[in-house]
C-alpha positions in Angstrom: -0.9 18.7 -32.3 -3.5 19.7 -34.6 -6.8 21.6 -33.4 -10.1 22.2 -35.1 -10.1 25.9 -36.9 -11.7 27.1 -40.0 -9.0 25.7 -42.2 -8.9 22.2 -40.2 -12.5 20.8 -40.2 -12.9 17.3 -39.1 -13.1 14.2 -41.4 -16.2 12.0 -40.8 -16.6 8.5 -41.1 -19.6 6.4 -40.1 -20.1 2.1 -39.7 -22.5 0.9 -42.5 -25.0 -0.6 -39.9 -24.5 -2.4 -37.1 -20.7 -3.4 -36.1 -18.3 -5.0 -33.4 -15.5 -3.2 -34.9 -15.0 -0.3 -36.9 -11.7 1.1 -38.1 -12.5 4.7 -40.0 -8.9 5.6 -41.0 -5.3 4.7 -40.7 -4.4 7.2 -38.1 -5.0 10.7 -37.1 -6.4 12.8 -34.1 -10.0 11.7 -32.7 -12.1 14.7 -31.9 -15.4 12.8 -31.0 -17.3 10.2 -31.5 -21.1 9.0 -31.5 -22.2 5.5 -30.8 -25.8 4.4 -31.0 -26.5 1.3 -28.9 -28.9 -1.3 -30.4 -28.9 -4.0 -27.7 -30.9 -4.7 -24.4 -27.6 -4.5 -22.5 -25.1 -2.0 -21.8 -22.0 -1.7 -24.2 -18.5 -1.3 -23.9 -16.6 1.3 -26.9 -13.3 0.5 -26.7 -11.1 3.0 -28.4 -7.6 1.6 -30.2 -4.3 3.2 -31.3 -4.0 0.1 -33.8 -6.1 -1.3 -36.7 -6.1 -5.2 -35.3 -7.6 -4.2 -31.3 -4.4 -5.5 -30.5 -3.1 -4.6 -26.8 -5.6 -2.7 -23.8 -7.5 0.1 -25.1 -6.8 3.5 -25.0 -10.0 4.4 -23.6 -12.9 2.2 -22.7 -16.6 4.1 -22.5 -19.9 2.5 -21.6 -23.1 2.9 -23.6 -26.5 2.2 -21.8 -29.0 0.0 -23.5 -30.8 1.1 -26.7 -29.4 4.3 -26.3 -27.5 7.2 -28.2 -23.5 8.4 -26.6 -21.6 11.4 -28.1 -17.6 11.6 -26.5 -16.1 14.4 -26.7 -12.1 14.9 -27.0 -12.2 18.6 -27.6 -10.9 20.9 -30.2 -7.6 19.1 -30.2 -8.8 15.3 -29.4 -6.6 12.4 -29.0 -4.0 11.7 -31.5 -3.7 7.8 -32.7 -0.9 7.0 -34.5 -0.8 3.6 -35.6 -4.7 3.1 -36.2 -7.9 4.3 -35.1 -10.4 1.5 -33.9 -13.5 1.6 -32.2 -14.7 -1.9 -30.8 -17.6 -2.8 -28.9 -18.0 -5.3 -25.9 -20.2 -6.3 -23.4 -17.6 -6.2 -20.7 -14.3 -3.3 -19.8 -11.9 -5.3 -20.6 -11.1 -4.6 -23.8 -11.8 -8.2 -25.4 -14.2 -8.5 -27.7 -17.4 -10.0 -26.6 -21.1 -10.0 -27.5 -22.6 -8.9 -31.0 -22.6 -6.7 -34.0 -25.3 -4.1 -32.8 -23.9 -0.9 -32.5 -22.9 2.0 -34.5 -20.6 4.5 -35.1 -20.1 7.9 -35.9 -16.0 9.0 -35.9 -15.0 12.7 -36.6 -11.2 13.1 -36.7 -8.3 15.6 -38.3 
């Protein structure tokens, strides 16, 4: 499994605005990511090993209300193979529910 060193820096990839879904890249290792929360209610980040948020979530995180969240997977984060997806949701269940109003900050190898 790959790890962060000096000749293995992180790729970034950021949502243009305010999403439900975001899919950064095809596949690879999650290191961290940042979600910014633009709604009055909590939010759900539901992370995927797929591009279609097919299936139950990998992991589920919650984000407080109009509020900033950095999760961190360490130097050798979580390796997704068949997609990386972030969703959010208003619930844990892994269904999408609620509105485009967060975003998303993805670093991954």
């Amino acid at each position: 499994m790959p790890s962060i060193s000096r000749s293995n820096i992180p790729s970034n990839s950021g949502s243009k605005g305010y999403v439900q879904t975001f899919t950064p890249y095809a596949s690879g290792t999650v290191v961290l990511y940042r979600a910014r929360g633009h709604s009055n209610t909590a939010q759900y980040v539901n992370l995927y090993d797929n591009t279609s948020q097919a299936g139950q979530p990998i992991d589920v995180v919650k984000v407080a209300a109009d509020s900033n969240f950095t999760f961190d997977y360490g130097d050798r984060g979580i390796k997704l193979t068949s997609g990386i997806t972030l969703a959010s949701s208003t619930a844990p269940t892994g269904s999408l529910s609620g509105s485009a109003d967060i975003s998303l900050i993805v670093q991954y190898l």
